[in-house]
mmCIF file of the N, C-alpha and C atoms, coordinates in Angstrom:
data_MODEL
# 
_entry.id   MODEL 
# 
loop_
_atom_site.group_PDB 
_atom_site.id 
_atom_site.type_symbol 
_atom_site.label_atom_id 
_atom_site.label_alt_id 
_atom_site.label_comp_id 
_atom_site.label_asym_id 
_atom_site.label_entity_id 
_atom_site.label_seq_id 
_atom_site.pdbx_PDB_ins_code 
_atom_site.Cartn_x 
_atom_site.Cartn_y 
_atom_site.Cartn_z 
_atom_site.occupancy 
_atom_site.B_iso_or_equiv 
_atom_site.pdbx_formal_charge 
_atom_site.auth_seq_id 
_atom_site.auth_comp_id 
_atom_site.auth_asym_id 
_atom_site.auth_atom_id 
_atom_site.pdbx_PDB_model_num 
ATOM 1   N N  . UNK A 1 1  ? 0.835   -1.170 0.000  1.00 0.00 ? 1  UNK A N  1 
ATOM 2   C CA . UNK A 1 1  ? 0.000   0.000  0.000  1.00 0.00 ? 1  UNK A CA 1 
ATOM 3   C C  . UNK A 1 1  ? 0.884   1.239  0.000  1.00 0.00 ? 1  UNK A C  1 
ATOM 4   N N  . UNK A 1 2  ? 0.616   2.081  -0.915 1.00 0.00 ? 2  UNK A N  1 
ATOM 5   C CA . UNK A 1 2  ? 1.690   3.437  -0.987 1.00 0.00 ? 2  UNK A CA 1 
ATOM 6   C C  . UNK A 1 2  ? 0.732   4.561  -0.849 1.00 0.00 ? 2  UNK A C  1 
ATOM 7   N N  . UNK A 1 3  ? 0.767   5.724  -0.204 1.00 0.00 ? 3  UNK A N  1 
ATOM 8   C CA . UNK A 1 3  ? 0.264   6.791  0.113  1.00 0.00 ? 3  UNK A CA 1 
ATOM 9   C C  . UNK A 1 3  ? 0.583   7.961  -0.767 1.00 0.00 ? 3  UNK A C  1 
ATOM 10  N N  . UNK A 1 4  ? 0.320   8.315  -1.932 1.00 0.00 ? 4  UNK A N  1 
ATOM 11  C CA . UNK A 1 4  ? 0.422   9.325  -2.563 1.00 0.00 ? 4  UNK A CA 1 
ATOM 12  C C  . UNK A 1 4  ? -0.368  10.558 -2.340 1.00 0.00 ? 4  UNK A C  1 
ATOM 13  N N  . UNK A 1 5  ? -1.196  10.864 -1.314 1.00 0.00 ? 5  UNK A N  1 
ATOM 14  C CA . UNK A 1 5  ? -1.777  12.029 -1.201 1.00 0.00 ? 5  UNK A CA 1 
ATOM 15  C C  . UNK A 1 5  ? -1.693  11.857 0.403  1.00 0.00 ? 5  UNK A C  1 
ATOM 16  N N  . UNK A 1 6  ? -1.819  13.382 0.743  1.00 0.00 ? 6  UNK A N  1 
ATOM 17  C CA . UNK A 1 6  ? -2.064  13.561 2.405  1.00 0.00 ? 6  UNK A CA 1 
ATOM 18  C C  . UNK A 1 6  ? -3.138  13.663 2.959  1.00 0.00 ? 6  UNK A C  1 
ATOM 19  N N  . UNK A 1 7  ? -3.316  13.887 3.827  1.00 0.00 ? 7  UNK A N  1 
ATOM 20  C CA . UNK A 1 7  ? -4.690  14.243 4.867  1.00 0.00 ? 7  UNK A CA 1 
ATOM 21  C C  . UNK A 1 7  ? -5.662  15.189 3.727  1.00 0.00 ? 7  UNK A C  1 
ATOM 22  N N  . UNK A 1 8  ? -4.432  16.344 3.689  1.00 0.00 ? 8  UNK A N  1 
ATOM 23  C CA . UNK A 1 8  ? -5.537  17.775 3.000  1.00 0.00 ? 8  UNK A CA 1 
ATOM 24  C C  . UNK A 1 8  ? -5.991  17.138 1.383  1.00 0.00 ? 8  UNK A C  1 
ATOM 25  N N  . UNK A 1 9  ? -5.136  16.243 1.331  1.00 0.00 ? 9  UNK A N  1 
ATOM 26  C CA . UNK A 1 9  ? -5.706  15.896 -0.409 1.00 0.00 ? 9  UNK A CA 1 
ATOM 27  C C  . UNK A 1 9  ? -3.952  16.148 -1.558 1.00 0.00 ? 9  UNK A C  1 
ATOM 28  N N  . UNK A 1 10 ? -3.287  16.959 -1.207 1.00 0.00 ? 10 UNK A N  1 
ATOM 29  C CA . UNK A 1 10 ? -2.377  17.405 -1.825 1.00 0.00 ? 10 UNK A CA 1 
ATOM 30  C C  . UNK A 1 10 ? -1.174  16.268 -2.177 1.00 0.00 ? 10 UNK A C  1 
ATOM 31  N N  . UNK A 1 11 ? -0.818  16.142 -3.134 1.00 0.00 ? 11 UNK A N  1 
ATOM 32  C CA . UNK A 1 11 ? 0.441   15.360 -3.276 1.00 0.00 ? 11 UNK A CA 1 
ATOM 33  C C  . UNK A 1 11 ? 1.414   14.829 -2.088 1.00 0.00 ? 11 UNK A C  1 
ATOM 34  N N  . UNK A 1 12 ? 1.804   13.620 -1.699 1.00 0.00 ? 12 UNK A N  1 
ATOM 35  C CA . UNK A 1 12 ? 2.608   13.678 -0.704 1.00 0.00 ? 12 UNK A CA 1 
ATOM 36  C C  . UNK A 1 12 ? 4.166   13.949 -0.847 1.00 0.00 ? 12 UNK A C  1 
ATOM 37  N N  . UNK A 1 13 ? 4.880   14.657 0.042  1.00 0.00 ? 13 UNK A N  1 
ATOM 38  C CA . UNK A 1 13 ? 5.961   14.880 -0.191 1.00 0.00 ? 13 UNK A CA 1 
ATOM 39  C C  . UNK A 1 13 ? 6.791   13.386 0.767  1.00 0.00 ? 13 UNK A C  1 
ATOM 40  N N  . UNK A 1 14 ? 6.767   12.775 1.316  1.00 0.00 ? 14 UNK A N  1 
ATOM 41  C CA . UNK A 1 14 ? 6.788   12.072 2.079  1.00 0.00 ? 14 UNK A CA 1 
ATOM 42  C C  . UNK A 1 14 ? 7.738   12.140 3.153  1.00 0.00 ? 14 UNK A C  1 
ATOM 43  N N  . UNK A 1 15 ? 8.062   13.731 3.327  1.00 0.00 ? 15 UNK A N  1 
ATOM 44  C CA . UNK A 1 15 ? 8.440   13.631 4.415  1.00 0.00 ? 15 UNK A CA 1 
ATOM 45  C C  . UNK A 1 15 ? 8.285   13.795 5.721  1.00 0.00 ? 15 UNK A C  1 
ATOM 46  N N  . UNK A 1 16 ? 7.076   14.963 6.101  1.00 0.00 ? 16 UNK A N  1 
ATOM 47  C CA . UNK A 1 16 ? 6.772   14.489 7.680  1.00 0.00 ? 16 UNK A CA 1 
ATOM 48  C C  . UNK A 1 16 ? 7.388   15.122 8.359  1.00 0.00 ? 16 UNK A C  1 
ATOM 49  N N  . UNK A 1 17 ? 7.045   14.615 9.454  1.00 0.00 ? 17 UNK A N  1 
ATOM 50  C CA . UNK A 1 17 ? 8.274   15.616 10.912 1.00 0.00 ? 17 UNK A CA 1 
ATOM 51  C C  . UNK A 1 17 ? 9.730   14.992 10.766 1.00 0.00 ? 17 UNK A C  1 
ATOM 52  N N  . UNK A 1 18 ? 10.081  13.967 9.819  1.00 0.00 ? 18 UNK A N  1 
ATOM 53  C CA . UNK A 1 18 ? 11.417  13.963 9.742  1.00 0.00 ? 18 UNK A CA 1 
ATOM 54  C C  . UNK A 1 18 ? 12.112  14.375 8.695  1.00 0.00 ? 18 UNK A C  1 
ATOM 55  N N  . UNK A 1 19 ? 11.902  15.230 8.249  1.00 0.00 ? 19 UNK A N  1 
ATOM 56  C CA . UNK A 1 19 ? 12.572  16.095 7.535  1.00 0.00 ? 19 UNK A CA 1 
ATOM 57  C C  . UNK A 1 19 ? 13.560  16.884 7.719  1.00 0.00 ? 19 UNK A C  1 
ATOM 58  N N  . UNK A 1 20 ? 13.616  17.572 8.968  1.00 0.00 ? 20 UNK A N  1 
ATOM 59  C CA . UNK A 1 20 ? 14.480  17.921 10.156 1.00 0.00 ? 20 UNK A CA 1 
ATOM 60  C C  . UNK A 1 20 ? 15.606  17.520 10.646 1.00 0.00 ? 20 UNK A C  1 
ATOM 61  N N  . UNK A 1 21 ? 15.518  15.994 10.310 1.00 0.00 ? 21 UNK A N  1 
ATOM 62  C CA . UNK A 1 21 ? 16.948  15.128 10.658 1.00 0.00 ? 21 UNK A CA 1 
ATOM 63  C C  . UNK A 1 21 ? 17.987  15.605 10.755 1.00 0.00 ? 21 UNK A C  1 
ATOM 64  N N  . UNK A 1 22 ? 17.972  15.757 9.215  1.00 0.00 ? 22 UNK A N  1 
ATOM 65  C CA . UNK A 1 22 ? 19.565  16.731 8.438  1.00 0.00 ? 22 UNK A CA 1 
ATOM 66  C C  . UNK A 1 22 ? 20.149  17.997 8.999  1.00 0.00 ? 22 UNK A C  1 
ATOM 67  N N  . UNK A 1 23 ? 19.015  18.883 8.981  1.00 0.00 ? 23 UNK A N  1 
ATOM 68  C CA . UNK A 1 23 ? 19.515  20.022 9.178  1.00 0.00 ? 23 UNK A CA 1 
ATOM 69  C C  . UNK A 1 23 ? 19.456  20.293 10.623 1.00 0.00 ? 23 UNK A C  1 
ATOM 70  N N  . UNK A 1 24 ? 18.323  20.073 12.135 1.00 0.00 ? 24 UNK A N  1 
ATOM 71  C CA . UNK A 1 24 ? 18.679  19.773 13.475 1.00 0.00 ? 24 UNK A CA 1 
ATOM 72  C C  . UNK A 1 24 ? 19.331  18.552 13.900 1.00 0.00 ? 24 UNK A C  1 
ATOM 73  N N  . UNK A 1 25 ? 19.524  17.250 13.500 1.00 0.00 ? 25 UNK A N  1 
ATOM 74  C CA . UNK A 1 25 ? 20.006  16.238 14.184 1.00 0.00 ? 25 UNK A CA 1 
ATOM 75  C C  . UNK A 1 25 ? 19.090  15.571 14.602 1.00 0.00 ? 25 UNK A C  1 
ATOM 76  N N  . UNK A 1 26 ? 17.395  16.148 14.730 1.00 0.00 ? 26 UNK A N  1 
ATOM 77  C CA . UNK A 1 26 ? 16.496  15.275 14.825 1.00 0.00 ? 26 UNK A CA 1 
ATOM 78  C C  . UNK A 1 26 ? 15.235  15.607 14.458 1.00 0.00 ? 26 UNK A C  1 
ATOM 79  N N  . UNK A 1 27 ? 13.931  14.804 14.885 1.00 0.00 ? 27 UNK A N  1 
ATOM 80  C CA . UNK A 1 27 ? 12.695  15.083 13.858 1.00 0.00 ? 27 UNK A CA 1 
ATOM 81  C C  . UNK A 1 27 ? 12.116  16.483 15.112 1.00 0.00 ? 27 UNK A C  1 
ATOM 82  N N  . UNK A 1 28 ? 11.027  16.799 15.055 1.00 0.00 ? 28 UNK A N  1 
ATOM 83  C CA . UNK A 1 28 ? 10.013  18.071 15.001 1.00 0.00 ? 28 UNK A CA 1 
ATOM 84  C C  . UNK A 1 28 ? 10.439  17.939 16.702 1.00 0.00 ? 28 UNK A C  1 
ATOM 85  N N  . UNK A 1 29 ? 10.308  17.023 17.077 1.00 0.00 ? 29 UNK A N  1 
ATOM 86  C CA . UNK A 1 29 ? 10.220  16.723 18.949 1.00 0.00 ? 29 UNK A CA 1 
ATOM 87  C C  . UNK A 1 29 ? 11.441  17.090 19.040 1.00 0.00 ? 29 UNK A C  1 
ATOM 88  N N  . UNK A 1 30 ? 12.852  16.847 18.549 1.00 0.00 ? 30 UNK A N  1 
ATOM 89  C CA . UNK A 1 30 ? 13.941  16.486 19.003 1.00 0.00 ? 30 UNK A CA 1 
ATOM 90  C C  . UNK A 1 30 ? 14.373  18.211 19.299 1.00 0.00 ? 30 UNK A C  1 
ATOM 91  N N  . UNK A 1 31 ? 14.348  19.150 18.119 1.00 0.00 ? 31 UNK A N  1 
ATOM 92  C CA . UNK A 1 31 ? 13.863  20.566 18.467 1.00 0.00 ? 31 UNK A CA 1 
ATOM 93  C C  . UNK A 1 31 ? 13.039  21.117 19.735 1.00 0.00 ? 31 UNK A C  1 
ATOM 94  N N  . UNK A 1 32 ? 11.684  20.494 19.751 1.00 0.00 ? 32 UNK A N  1 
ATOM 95  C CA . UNK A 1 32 ? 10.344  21.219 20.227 1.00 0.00 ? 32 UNK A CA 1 
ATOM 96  C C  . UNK A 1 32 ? 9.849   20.291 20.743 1.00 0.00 ? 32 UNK A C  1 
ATOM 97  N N  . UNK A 1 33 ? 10.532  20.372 22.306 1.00 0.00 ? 33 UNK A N  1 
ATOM 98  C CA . UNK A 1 33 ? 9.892   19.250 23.017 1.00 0.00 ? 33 UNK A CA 1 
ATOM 99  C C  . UNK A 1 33 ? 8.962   19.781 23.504 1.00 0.00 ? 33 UNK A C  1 
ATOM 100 N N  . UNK A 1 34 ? 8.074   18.755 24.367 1.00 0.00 ? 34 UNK A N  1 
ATOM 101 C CA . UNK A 1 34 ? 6.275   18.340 24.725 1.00 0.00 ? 34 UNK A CA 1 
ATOM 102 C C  . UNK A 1 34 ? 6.749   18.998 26.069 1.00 0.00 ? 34 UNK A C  1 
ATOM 103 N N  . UNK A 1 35 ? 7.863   18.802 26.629 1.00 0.00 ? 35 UNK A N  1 
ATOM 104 C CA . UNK A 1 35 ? 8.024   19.298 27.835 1.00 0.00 ? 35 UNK A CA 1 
ATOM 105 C C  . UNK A 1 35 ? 9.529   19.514 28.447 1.00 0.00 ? 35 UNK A C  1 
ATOM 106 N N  . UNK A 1 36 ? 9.751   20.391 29.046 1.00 0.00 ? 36 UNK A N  1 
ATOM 107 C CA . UNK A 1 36 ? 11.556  20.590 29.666 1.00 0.00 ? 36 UNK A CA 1 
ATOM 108 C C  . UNK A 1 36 ? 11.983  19.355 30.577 1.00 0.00 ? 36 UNK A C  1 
ATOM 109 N N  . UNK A 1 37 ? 12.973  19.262 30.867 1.00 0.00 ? 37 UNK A N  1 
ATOM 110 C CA . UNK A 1 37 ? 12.717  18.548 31.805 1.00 0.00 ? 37 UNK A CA 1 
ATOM 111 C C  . UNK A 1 37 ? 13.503  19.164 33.139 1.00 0.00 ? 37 UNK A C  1 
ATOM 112 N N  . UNK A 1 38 ? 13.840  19.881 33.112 1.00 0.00 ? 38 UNK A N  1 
ATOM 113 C CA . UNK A 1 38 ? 13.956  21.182 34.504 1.00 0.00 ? 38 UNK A CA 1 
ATOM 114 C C  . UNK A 1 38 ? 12.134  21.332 34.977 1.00 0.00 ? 38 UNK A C  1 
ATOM 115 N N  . UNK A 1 39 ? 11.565  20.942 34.192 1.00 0.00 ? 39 UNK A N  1 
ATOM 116 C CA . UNK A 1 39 ? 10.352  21.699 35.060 1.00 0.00 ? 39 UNK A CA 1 
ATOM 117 C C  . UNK A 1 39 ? 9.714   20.192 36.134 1.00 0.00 ? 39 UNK A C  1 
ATOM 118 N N  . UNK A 1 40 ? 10.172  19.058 35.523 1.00 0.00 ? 40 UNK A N  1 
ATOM 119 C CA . UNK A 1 40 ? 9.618   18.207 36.086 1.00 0.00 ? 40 UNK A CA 1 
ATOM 120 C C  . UNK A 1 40 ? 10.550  17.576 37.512 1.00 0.00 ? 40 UNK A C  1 
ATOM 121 N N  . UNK A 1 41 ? 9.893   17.160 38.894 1.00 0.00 ? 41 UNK A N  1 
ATOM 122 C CA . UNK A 1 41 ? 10.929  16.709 39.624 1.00 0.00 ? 41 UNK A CA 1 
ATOM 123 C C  . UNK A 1 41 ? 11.606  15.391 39.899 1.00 0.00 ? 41 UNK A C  1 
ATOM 124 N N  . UNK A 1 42 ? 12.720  15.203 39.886 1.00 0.00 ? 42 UNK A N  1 
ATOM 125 C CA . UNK A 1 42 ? 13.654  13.890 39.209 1.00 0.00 ? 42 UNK A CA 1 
ATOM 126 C C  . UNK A 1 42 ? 12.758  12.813 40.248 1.00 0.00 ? 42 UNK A C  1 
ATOM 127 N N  . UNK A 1 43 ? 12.156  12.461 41.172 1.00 0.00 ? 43 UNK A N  1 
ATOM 128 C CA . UNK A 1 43 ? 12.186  11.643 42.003 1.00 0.00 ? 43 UNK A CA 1 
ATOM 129 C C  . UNK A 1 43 ? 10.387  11.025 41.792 1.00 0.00 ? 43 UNK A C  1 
ATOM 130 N N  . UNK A 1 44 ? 10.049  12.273 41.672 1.00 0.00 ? 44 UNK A N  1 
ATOM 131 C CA . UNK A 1 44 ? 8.601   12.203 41.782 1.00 0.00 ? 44 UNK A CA 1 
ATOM 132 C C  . UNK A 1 44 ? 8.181   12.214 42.812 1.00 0.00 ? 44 UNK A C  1 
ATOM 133 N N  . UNK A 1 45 ? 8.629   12.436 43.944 1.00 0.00 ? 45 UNK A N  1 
ATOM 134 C CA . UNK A 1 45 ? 8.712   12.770 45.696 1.00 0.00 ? 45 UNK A CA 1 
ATOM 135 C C  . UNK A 1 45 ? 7.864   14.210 45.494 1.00 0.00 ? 45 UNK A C  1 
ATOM 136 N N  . UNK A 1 46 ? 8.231   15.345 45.254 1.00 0.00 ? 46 UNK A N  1 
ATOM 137 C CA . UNK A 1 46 ? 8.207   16.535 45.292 1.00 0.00 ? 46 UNK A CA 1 
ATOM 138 C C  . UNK A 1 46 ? 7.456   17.361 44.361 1.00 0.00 ? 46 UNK A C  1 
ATOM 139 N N  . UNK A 1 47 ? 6.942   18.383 44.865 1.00 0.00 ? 47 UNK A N  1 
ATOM 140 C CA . UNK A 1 47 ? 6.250   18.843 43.865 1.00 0.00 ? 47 UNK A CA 1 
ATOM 141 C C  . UNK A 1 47 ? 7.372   20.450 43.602 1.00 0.00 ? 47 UNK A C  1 
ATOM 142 N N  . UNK A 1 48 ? 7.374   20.475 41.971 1.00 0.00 ? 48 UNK A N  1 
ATOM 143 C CA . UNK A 1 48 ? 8.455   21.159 41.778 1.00 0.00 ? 48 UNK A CA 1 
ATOM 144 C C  . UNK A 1 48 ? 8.113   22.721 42.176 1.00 0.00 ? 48 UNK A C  1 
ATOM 145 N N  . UNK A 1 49 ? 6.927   23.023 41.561 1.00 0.00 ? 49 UNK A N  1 
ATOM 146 C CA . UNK A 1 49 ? 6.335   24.223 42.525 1.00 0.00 ? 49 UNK A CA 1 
ATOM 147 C C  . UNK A 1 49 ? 6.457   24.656 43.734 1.00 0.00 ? 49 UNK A C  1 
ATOM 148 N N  . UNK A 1 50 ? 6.732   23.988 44.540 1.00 0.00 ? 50 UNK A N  1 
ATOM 149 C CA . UNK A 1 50 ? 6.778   24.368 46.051 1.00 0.00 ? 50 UNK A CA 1 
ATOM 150 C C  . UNK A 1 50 ? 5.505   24.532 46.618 1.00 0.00 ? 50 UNK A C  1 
ATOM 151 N N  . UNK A 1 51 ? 5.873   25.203 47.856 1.00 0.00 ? 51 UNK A N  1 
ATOM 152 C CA . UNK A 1 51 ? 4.563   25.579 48.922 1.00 0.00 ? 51 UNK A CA 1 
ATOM 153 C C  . UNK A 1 51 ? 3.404   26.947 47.619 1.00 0.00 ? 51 UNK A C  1 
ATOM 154 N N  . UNK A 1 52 ? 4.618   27.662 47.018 1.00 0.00 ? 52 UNK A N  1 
ATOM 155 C CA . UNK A 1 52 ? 3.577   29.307 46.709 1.00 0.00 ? 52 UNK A CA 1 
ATOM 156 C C  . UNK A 1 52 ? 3.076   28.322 45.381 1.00 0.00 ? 52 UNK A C  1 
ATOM 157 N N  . UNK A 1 53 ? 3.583   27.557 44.698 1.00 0.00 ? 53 UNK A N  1 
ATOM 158 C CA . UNK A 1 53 ? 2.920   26.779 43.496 1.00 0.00 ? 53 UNK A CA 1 
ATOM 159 C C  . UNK A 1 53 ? 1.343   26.192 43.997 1.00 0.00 ? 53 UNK A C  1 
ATOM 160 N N  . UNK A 1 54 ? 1.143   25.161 45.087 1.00 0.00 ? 54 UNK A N  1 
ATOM 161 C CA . UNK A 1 54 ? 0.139   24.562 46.003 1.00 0.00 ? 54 UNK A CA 1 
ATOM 162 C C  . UNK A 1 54 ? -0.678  25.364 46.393 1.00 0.00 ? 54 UNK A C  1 
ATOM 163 N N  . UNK A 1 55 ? -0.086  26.445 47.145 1.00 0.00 ? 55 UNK A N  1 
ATOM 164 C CA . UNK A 1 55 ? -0.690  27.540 47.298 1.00 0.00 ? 55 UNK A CA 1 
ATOM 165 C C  . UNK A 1 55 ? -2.116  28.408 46.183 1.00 0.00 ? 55 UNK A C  1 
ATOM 166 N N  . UNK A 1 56 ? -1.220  28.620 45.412 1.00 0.00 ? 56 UNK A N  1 
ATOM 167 C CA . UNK A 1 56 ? -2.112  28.997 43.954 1.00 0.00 ? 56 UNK A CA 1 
ATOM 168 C C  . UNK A 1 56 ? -2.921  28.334 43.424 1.00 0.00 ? 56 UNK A C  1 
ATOM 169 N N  . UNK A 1 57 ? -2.202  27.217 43.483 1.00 0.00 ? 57 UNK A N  1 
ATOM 170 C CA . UNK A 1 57 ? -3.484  25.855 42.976 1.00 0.00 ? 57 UNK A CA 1 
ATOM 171 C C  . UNK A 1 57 ? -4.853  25.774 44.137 1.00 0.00 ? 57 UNK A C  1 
ATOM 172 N N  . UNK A 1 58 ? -4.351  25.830 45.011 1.00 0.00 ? 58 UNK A N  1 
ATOM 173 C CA . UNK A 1 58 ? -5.507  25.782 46.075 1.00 0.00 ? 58 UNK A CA 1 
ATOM 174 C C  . UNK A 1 58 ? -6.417  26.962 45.764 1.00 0.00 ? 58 UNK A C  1 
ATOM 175 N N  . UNK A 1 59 ? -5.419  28.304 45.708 1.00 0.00 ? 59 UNK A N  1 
ATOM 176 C CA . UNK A 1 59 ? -6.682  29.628 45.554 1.00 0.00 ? 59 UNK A CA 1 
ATOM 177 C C  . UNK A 1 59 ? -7.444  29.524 44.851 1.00 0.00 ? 59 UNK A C  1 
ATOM 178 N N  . UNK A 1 60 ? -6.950  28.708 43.440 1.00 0.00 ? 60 UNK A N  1 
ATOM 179 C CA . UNK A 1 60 ? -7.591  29.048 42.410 1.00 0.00 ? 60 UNK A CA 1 
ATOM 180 C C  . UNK A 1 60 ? -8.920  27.817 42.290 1.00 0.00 ? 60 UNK A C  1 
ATOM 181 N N  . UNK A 1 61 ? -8.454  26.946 42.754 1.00 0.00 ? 61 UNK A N  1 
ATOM 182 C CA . UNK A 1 61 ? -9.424  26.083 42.963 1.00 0.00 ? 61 UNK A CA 1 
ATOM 183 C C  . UNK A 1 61 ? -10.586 26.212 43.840 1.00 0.00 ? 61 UNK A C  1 
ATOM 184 N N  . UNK A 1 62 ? -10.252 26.946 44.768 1.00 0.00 ? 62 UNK A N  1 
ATOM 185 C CA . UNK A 1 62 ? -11.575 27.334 45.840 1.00 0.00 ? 62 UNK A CA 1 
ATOM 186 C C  . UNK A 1 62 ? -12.284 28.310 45.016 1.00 0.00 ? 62 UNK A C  1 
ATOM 187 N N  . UNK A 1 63 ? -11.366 29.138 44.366 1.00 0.00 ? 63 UNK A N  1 
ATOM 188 C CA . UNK A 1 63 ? -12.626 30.028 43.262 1.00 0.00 ? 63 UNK A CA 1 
ATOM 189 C C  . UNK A 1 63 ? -13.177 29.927 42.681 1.00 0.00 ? 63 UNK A C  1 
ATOM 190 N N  . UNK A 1 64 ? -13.055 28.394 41.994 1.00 0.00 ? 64 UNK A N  1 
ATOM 191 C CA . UNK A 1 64 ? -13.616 28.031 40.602 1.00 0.00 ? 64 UNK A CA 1 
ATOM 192 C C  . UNK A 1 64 ? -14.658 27.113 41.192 1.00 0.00 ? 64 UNK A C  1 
ATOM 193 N N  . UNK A 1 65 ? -14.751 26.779 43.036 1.00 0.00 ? 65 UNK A N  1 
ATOM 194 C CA . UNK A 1 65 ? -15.864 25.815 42.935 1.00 0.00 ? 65 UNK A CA 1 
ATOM 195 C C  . UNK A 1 65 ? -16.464 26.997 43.961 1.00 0.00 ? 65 UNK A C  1 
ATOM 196 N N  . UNK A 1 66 ? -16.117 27.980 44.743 1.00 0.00 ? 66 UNK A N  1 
ATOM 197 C CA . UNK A 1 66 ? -16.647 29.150 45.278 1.00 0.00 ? 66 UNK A CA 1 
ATOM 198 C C  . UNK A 1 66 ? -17.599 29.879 44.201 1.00 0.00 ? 66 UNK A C  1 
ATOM 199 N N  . UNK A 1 67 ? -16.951 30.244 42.946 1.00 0.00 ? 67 UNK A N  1 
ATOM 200 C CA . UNK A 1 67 ? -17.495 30.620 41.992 1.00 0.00 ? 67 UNK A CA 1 
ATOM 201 C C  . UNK A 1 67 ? -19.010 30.122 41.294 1.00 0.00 ? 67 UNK A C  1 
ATOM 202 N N  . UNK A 1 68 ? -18.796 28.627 41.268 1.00 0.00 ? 68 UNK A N  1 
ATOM 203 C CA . UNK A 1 68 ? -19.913 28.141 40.641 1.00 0.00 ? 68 UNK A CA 1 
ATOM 204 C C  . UNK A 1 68 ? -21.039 27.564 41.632 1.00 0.00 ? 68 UNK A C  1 
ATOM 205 N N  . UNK A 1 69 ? -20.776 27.758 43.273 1.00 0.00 ? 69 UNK A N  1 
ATOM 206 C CA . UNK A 1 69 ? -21.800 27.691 44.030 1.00 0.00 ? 69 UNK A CA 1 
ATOM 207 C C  . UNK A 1 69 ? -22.541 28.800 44.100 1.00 0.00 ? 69 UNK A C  1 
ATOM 208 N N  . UNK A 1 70 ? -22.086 29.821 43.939 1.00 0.00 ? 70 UNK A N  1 
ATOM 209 C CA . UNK A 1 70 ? -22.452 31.592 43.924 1.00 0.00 ? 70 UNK A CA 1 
ATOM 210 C C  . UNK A 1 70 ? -23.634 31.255 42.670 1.00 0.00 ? 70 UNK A C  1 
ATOM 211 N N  . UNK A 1 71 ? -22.761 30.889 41.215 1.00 0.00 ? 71 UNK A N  1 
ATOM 212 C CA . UNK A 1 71 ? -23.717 31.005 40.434 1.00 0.00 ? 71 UNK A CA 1 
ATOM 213 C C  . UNK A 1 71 ? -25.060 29.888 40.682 1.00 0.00 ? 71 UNK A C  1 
ATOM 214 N N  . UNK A 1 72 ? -24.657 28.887 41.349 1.00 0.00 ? 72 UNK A N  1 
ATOM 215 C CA . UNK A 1 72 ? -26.180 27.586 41.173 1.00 0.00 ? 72 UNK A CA 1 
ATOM 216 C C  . UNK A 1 72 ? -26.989 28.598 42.075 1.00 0.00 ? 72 UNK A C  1 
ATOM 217 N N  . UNK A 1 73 ? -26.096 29.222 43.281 1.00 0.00 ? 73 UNK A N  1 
ATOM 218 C CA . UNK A 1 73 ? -26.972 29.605 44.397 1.00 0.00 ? 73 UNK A CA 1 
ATOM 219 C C  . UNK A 1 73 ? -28.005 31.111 43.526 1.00 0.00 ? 73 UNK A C  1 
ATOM 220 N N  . UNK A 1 74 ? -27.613 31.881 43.139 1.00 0.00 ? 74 UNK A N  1 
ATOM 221 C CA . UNK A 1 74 ? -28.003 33.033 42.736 1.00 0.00 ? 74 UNK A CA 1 
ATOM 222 C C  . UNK A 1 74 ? -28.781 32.700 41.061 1.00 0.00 ? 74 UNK A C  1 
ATOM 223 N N  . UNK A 1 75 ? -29.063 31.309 40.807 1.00 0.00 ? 75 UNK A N  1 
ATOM 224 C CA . UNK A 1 75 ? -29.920 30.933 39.702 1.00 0.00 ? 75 UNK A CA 1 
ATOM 225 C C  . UNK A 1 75 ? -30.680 30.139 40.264 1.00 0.00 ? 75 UNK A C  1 
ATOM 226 N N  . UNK A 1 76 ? -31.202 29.710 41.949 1.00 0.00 ? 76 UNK A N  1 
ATOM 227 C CA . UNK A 1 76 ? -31.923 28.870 41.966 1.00 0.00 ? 76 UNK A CA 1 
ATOM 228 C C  . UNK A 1 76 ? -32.804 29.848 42.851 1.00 0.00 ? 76 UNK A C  1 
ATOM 229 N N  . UNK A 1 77 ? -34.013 29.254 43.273 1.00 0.00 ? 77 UNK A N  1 
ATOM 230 C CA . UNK A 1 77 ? -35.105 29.723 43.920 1.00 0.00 ? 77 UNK A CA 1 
ATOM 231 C C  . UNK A 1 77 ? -35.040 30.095 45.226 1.00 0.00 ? 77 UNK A C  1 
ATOM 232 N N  . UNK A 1 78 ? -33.166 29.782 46.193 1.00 0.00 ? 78 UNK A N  1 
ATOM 233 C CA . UNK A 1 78 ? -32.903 30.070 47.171 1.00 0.00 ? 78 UNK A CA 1 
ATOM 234 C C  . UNK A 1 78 ? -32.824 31.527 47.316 1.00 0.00 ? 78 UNK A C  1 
ATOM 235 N N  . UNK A 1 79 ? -32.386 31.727 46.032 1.00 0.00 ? 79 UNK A N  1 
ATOM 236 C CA . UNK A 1 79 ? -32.032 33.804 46.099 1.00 0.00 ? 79 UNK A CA 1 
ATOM 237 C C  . UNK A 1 79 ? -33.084 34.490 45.840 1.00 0.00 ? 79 UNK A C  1 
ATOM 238 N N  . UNK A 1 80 ? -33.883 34.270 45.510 1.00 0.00 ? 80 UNK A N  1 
ATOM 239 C CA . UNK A 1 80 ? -34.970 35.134 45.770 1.00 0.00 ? 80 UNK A CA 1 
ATOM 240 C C  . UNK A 1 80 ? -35.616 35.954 44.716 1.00 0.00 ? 80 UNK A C  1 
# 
């Protein structure tokens, strides 16, 4: 089975995300990774954020379910 056209319909060139090889040393990822790996923590013990990272996550999370009790409360027949 040979693939002469692409997704969009157009001729295939057949090369793809490895095209890149040559001229970076590797394909589309090897450039433009999915993720650093400074951001992630080596052990998986730890959260790399710290306390003010947790912190934020928590604020923001109490707002977003603070938030949408406000709205059920102030759309239901309790508010008046």
């Amino acid at each position: 089975m040979s693939v002469d056209i692409d997704a969009s319909g157009r001729k295939s060139t057949g090369k793809g995300v490895y095209q890149f090889v040559d001229k970076y040393g590797a394909n589309v990822d090897g450039y433009s990774p999915i993720y650093s790996p400074e951001e992630w923590s080596p052990t998986g013990d730890t959260y790399v954020g710290g306390t003010t990272g947790l912190l934020i996550w928590a604020v923001t999370l109490a707002g977003l379910l603070g938030g949408g009790a406000l709205l059920v409360y102030n759309t239901s027949a309790l508010a008046g």
